[in-house]
ZAVEXGU-981037 format. One record per residue (C-alpha): residue in one letter; z, y, x. Coordinates in steps of 0.5 Angstrom, whole numbers, padded with zeros to 4 digits, always signed. Example, Ala and Ser with C-alpha at 12.3 -4.5 7.8 and 13.67 -1.06 7.14 Angstrom:
BEGIN
A+0016-0009+0025/S+0014-0002+0027/
//
This chain:
BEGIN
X+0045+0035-0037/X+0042+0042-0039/X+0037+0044-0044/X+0031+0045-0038/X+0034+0038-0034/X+0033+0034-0041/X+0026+0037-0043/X+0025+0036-0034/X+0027+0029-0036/X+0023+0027-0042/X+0017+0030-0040/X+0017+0026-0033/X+0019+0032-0029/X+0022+0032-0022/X+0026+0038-0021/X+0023+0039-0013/X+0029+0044-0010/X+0029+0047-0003/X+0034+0041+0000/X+0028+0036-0002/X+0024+0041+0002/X+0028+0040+0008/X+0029+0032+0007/X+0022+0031+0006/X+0021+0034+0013/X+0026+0031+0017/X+0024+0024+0014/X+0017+0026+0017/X+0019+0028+0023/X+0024+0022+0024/X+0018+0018+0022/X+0013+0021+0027/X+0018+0020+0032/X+0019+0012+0031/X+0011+0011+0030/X+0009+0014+0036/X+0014+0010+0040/X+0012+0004+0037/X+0005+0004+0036/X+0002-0003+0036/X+0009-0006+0038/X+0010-0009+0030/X+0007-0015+0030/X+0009-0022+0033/X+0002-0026+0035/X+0003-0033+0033/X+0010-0032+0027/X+0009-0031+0020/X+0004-0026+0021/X-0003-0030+0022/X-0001-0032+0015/X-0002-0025+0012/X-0008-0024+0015/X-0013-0030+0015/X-0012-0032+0007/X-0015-0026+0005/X-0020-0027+0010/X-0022-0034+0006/X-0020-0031-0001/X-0026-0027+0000/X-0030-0033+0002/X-0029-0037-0005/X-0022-0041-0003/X-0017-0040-0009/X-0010-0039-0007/X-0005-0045-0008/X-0011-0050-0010/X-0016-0048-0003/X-0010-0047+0001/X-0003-0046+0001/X+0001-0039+0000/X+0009-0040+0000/X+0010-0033-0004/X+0007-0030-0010/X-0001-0029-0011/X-0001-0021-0011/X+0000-0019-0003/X-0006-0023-0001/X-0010-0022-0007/X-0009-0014-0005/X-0011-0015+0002/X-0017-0019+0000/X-0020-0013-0004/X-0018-0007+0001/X-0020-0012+0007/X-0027-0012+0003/X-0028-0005+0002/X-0026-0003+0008/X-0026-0007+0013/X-0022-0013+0017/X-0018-0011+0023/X-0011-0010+0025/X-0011-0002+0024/X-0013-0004+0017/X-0007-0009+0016/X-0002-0004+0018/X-0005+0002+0014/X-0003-0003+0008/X+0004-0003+0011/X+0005+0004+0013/X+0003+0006+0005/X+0009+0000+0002/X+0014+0004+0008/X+0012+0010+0005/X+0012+0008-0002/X+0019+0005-0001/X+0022+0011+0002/X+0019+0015-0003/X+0022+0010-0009/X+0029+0009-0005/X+0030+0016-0004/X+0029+0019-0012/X+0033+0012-0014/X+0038+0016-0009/X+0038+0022-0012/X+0040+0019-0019/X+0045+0016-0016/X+0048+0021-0011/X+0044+0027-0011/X+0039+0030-0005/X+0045+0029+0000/X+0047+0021-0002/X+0038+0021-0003/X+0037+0023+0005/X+0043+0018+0007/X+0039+0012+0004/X+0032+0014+0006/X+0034+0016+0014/X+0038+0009+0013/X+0031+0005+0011/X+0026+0009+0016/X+0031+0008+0022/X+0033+0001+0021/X+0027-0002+0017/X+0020+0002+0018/X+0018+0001+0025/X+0023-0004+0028/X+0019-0009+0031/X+0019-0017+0030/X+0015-0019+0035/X+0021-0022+0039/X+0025-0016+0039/X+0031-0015+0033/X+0029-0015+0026/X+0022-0014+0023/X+0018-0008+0020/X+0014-0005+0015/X+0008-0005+0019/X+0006-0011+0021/X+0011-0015+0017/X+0013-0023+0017/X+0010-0023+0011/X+0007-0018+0006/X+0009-0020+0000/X+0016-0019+0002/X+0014-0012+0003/X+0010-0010-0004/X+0016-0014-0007/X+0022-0009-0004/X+0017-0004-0005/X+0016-0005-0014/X+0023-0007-0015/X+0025-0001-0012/X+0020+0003-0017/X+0022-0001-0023/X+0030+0000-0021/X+0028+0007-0021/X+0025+0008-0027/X+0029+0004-0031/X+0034+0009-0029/X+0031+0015-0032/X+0030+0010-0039/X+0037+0009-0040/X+0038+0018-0038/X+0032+0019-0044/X+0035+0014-0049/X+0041+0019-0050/X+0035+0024-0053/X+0028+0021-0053/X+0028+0014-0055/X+0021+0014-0055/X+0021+0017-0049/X+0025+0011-0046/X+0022+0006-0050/X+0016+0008-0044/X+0019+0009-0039/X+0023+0002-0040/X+0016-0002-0042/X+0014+0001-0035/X+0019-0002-0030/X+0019-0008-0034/X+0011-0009-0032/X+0013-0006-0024/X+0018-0011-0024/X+0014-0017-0026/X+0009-0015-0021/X+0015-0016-0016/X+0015-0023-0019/X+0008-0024-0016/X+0009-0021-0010/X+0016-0025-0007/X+0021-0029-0011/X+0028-0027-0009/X+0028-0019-0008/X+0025-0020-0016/X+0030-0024-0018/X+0035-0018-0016/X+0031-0014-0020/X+0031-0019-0027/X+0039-0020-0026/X+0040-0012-0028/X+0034-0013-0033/X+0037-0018-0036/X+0043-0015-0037/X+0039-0009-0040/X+0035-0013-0044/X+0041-0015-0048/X+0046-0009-0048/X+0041-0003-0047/X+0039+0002-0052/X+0032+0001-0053/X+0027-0002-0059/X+0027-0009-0060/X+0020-0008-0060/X+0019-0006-0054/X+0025-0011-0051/X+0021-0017-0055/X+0015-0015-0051/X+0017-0015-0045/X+0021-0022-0046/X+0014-0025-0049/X+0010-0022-0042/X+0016-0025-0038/X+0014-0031-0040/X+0006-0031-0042/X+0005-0028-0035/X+0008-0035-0031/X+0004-0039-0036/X-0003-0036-0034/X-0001-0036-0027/X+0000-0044-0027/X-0006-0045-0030/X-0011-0041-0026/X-0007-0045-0020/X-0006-0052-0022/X-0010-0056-0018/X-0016-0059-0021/X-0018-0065-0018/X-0014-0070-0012/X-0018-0065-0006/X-0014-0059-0009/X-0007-0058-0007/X-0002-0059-0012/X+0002-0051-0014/X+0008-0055-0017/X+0009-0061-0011/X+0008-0058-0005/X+0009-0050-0006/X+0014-0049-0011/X+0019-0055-0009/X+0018-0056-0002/X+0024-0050+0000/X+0030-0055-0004/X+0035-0060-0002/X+0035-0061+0005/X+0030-0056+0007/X+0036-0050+0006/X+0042-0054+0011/X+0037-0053+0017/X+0039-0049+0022/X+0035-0044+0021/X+0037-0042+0014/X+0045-0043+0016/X+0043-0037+0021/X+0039-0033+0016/X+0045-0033+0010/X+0050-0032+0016/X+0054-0040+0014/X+0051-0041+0022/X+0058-0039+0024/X+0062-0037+0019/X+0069-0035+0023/X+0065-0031+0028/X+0062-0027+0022/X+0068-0026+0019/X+0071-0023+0025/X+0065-0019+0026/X+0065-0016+0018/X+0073-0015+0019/X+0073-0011+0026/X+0068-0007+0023/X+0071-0005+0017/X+0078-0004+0021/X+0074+0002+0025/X+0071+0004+0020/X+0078+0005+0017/X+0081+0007+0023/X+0076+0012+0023/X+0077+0015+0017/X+0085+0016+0018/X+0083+0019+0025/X+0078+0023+0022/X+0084+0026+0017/X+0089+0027+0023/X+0085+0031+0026/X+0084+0035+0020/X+0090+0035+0018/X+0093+0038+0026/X+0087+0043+0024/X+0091+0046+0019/X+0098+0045+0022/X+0102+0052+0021/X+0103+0049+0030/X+0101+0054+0035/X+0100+0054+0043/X+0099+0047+0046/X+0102+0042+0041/X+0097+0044+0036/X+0091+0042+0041/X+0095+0037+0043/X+0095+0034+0037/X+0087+0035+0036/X+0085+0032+0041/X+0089+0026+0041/X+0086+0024+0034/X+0080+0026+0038/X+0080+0021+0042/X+0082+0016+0037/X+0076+0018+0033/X+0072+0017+0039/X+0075+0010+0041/X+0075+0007+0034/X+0068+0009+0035/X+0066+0005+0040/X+0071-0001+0038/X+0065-0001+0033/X+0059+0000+0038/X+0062-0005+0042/X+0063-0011+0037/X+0063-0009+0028/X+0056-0006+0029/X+0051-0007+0024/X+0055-0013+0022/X+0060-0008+0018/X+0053-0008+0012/X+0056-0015+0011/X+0061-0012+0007/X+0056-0009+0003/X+0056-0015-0003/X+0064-0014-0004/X+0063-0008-0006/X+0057-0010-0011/X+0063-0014-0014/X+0067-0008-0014/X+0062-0005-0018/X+0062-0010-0022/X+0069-0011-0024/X+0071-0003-0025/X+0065-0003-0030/X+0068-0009-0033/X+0075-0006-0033/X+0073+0001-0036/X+0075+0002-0043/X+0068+0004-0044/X+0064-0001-0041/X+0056+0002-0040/X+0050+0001-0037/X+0053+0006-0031/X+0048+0007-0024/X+0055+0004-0020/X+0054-0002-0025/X+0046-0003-0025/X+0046-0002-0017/X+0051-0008-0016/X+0047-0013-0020/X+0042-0011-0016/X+0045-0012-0009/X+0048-0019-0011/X+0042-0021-0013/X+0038-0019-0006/X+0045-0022-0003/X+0044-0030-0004/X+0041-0031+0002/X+0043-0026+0006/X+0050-0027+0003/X+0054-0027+0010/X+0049-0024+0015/X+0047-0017+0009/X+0044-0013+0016/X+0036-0011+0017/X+0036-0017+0022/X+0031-0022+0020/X+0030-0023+0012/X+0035-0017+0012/X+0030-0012+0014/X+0029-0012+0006/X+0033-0015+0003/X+0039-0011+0006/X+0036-0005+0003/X+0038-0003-0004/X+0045-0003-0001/X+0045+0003+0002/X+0044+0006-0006/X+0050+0002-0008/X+0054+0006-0002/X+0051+0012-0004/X+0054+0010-0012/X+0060+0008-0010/X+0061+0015-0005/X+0059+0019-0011/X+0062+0015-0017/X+0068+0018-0020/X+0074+0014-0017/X+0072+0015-0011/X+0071+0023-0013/X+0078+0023-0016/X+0080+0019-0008/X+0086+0024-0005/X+0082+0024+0002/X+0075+0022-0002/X+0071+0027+0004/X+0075+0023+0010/X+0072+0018+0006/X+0064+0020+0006/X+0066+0022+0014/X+0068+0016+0016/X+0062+0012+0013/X+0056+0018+0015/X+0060+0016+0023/X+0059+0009+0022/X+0051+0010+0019/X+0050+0014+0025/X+0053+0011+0031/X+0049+0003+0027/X+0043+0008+0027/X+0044+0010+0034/X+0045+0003+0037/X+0040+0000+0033/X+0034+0005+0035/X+0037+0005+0043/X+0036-0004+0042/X+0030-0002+0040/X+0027+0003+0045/X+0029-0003+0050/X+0025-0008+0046/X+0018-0003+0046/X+0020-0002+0053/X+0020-0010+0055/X+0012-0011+0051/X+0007-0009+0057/X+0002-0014+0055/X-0003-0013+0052/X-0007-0018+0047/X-0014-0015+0045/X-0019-0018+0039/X-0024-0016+0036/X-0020-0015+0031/X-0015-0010+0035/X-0009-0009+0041/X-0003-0012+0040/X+0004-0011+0046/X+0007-0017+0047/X+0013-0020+0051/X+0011-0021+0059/X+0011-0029+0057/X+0004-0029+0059/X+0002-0031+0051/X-0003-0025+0051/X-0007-0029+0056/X-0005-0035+0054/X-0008-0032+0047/X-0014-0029+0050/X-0016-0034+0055/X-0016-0039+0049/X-0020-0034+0045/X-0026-0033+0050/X-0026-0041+0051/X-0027-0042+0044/X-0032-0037+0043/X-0037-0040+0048/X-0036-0047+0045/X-0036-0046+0038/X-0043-0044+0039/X-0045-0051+0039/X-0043-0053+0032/X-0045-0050+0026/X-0039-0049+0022/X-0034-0049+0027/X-0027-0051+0024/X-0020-0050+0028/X-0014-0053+0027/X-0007-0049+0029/X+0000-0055+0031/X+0006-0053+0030/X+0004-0045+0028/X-0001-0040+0031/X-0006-0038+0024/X-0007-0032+0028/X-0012-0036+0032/X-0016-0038+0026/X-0016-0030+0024/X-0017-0028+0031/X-0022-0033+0033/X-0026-0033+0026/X-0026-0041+0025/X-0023-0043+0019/X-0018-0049+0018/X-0021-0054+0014/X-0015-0056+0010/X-0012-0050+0008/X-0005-0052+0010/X-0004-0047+0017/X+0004-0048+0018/X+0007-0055+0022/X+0014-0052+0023/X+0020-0057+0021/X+0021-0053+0014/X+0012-0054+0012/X+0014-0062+0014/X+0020-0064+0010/X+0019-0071+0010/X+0014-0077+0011/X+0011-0076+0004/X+0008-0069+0005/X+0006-0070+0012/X+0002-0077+0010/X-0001-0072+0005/X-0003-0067+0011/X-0006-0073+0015/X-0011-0076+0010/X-0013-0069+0009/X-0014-0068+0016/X-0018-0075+0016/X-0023-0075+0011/X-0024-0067+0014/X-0022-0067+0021/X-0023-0060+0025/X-0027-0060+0030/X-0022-0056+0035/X-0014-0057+0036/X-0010-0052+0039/X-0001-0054+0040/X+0002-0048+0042/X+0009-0048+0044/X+0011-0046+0039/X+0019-0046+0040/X+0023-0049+0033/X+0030-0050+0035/X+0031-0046+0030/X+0030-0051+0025/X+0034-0056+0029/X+0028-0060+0033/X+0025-0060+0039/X+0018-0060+0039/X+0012-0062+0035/X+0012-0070+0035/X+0018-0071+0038/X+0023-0070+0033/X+0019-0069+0026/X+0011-0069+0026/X+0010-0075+0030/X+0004-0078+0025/X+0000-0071+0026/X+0001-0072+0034/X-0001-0078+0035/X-0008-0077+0031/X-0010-0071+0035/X-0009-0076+0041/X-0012-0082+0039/X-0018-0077+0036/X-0019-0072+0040/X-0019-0071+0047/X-0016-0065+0052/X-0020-0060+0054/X-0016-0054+0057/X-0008-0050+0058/X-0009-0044+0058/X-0001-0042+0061/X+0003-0047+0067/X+0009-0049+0062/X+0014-0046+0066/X+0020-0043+0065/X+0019-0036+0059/X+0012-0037+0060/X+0007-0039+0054/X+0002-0045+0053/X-0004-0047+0048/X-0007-0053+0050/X-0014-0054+0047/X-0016-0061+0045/X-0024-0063+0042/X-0026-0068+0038/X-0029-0075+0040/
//
């Protein structure tokens, strides 16, 4: 490194080069484009997202988190929103101006992560990969989830901050070569943005506390500051626990039905086997391998182009040549489209114990970007480990591997490869034929969203399966009834907290999801209805909200019979909206005897 770069470094300095520039523009321009398509196409009316945008709403009205009401992650996405909300209002416009400045604090953190691992070129690759696949992809029904308008915030803010630490750990291990004080700062600093991940979502933290691990052992800063953060680690959990334990019997238990409930059992349910890809494990081997085998297949057409490019031949043979690896290259290309397709990222975690296994090897081991970069993406993989794509939990625990495929392309084994360009070009074909086929699903999925769902708080596209007039007709109903009581409260079976956020009744037990994962057992769901019994809400909506995924059929038939036969022995039908046939949505509203 250069005199000039290391004083860049110490001082905190980014050197910005015209490449930057023109990266930057280029990342604006694609962003642009895929919000303008996908304007108010983020959401999904009733999954997940009502969640995210109700808490706040009662944290704001006194309730306390984990003791009030019931929160699956960690307490500083909810709380964020509850202060912005407060400030700037309650909508739907201002939850997803929330998302936009996480999206583009990720972009930012990735790319400058990207550019220490493989410079301004191995930066724009992993930033372009994230704004394509991640930032505006849609979960409302269609292919993965967004940043926008996410599953869940938390998620969001935790990639957001480990992306960050991971990055500023990067320039702590470059500034103790020269600046030991410097590097003790920066390290401090990534250590404090990864505990705020911790609070944010556990898993993606986990990844980034696996590299921090290592480096609290083998790095080379002070033991003060290393002791420091260990203190902090375990102080900070402390605190948590005991501003959140419960108080008394009426409060909710943390420990019991928060941080236990996602264990034995819960984990073997359909659902989770497809989120790890265990689902089908033959299909999905078969579907990594293919794809590899033509991105392989590609790079050798790749290299016998080139090669018949610069042959000594002349005339037809030599064009003949070219074009024949033209065509292979075409055809491998759509092998790929056709059948590896975004399922190839799932090689992504064997080339992070790849990484780890040249670090270990090498003669002399050190905390190398390869190696960092590793850890962190087999730290993001338990979950995904066979499905490591932007589907589902993917949409960012897949992320930090573009930055492994970026370390990897520029690290010197690769480098000292004999047909290391082949190998860039191969890989750059298949990212864009993934960005491609991915953004052409996605156009069609936008296309598909032609209802509309108004509220108060804002308009969101929906599937034409006649659930936004199902929600709104349900809405209105419930507006003009509510004015007879005085502190109206509603209750949402099997899922659709959204309601309660669009319709402004709070539910009165704090627990908003009745989904086969929320109701593991008959302990938990006796807790629930004596909950409901000693505070019965005044109204009752069941959507049909569909749970095959989770291996039932429907609420009360195979799990929750309890809660459903209360709601019919104590309250009494009073409305559908929806007629129940075939793609098309209901709600069904019941009112208390």
């Amino acid at each position: 490194m250069s005199e000039v770069g290391s004083e860049n470094l110490a001082k905190g300095r980014e050197r910005v080069t015209r490449l930057d520039l023109v990266a930057g523009l280029w990342l604006l321009c694609l962003g642009l484009l895929l919000f303008w398509l996908s304007f108010q196409k983020w959401g999904h009316p009733i999954v997940d997202l009502g969640r995210d945008l109700y808490v706040p709403s009662r944290l704001l009205a006194g309730d306390w988190l984990y003791r009030d009401i019931l929160y699956n992650y960690g307490p500083l996405a909810p709380y964020l929103l509850a202060g912005v909300t407060a400030i700037v209002g309650d909508s739907l416009a201002v939850f997803a101006a929330c998302g936009i400045f996480c999206g583009l604090s990720t972009t930012l953190a990735l790319y400058l992560a990207g550019r220490r691992l493989a410079g301004p070129l191995g930066a724009v690759g992993c930033a372009t990969m994230f704004v394509g696949l991640h930032f505006f992809a849609s979960s409302g029904g269609g292919w993965g989830t967004n940043f926008v308008l996410p599953y869940s915030y938390s998620a969001v803010l935790g990639l957001m901050f480990t992306l960050w630490s991971f990055y500023v750990l990067l320039i702590a291990l470059e500034r103790a070569e020269f600046s030991p004080k410097a590097a003790d700062r920066s390290y401090l600093l990534s250590g404090l943005l990864l505990l705020a991940a911790c609070f944010s979502k556990r898993d993606i933290a986990i990844a980034g506390g696996v590299v921090h691990g290592v480096v609290w052992l083998a790095g080379p800063f002070s033991r003060r500051v290393k002791w420091t953060l260990a203190g902090l680690t375990v102080a900070l959990p402390a605190v948590f626990v005991w501003a959140f334990h419960a108080r008394s019997p009426e409060e909710f238990s943390l420990l019991s039905e928060n941080l236990t409930k996602f264990s034995g059992s819960v984990l073997s349910m359909p659902f989770f086997q497809q989120v790890s890809g265990m689902a089908d494990l033959p299909g999905r081997l078969r579907a990594i391998g293919l794809g590899v085998g033509c991105i392989v297949g590609v790079g050798a057409c790749l290299y016998v182009t080139g090669r018949c490019w610069q042959s000594p031949g002349h005339g037809w043979r030599r064009v003949g040549s070219v074009a024949a690896a033209s065509l292979g290259t075409v055809a491998l290309g759509g092998l790929l489209w056709q059948a590896g397709r975004i399922q190839t990222l799932a090689v992504v975690p064997v080339l992070a114990l790849a990484g780890v296994v040249v670090a270990v090897r090498s003669k002399r081991f050190s905390l190398s970007p390869l190696f960092l970069a590793s850890l962190l993406v087999l730290g993001s993989s338990v979950r995904i480990v066979l499905n490591y794509t932007p589907h589902w939990y993917g949409f960012y625990l897949s992320v930090p591997g573009y930055l492994l495929i970026a370390a990897w392309l520029n690290h010197p084994v690769c480098r000292r490869f004999r047909y290391h360009r082949v190998l860039v070009g191969a890989t750059v074909f298949a990212a864009l034929l993934m960005l491609v086929r991915f953004e052409r699903e996605m156009l069609a999925h936008y296309g598909g969203l032609t209802e509309r769902l108004v509220t108060r708080q804002g308009m969101m596209a929906d599937l034409p399966i006649r659930r936004a007039q199902a929600l709104r007709n349900t809405l209105d109903w419930l507006e003009a009834r509510a004015k007879a009581y005085p502190d109206p409260t509603l209750l949402v079976v099997p899922e659709g907290v959204s309601l309660n956020y669009f319709s402004g009744l709070r539910n009165p037990i704090g627990a908003y999801l009745f989904i086969p994962p929320e109701i593991p057992g008959p302990a938990i769901e006796a807790r629930l209805l004596d909950r409901l019994r000693r505070m019965p809400p005044d109204f009752v909506a069941v959507t049909s909200r569909d749970v095959t995924d989770f291996g039932a059929t429907a609420f009360g038939d195979e799990y929750g019979r309890d809660l459903a036969g209360w709601i019919v022995a104590n309250y009494r039908h009073r409305e559908t909206f929806g007629d129940g046939r075939q793609r098309q949505y209901v709600v069904s509203i019941w009112e208390r005897q």
